[in-house]
C-alpha positions as CSV (number, residue, x, y, z in Angstrom):
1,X,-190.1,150.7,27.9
2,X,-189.0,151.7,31.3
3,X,-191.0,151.4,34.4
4,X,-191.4,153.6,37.2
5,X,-191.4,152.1,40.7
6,X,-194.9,153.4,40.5
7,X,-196.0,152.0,37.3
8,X,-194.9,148.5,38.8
9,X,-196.5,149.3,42.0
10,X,-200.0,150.1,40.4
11,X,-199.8,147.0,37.6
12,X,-199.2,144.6,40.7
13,X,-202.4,146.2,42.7
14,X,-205.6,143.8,41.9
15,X,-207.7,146.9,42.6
16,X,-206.0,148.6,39.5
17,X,-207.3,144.7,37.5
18,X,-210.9,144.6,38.9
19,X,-211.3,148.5,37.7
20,X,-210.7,147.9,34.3
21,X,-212.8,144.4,34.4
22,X,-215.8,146.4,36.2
23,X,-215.5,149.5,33.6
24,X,-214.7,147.4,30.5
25,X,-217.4,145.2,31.6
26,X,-220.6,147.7,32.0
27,X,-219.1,149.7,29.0
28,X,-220.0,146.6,27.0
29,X,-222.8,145.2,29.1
30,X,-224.8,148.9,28.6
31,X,-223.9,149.3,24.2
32,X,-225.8,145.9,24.2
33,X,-228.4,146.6,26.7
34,X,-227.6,143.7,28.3
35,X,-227.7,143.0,32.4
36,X,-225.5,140.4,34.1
37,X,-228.3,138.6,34.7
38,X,-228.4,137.8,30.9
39,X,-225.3,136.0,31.2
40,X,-225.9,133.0,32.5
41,X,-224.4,130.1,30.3
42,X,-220.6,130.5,29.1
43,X,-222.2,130.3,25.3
44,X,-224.0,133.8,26.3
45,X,-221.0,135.2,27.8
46,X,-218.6,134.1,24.7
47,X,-221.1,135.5,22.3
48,X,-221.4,138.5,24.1
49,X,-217.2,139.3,23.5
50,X,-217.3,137.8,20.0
51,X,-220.2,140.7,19.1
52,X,-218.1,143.0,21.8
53,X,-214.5,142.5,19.5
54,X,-216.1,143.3,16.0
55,X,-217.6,146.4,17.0
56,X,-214.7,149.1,16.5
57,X,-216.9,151.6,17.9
58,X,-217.0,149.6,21.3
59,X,-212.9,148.9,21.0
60,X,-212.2,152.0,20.7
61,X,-214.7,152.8,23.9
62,X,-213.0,150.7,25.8
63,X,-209.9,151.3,25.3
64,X,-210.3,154.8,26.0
65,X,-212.0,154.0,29.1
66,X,-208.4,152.0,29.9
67,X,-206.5,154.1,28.6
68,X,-207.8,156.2,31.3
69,X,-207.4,154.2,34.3
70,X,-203.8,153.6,33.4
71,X,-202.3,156.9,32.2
72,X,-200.8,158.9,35.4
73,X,-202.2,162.7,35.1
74,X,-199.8,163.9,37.5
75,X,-196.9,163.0,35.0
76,X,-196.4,164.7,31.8
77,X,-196.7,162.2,28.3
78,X,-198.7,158.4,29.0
79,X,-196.0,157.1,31.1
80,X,-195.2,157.2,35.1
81,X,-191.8,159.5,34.9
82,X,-189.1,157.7,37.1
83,X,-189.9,159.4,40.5
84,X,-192.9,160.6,40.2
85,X,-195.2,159.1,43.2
86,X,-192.7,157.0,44.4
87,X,-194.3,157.1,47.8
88,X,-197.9,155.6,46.5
């Protein structure tokens, strides 16, 4: 798979990380009904991903919801084209 200069660019940018984390996070926090306050002991917070990870609904929610924070709309197909945004 080739890489842009842009697609490099954006996958070294924490911003780009803590995006997904935040989204993935409340995607899965709200299915649940749970609040971060109910995550207080690792054993809450493993139990939480091991319910998240067998629910294909919920997979499939979030990895449309990444999907979506990665693709580039400004480029045609899911990948950066070489030279497109080369100046972000």
């Amino acid at each position: 798979m080739c890489k842009s200069k842009n697609t490099i660019k954006r996958h070294k940018n924490p911003a780009l990380w803590i995006t997904i984390f935040i989204s993935v996070g409340s995607i899965i926090l709200t299915y649940f009904n749970k609040t971060p306050q109910d995550l207080t002991s690792w054993s809450s917070v493993f139990e939480l991903f091991k319910k998240a990870i067998s629910d294909p609904y919920l997979l499939f929610s979030c990895v449309a919801t990444t999907l979506g924070i990665l693709m580039n709309p400004t480029t045609k197909g899911f990948l950066d084209n070489n030279g497109a945004d080369d100046d972000v």
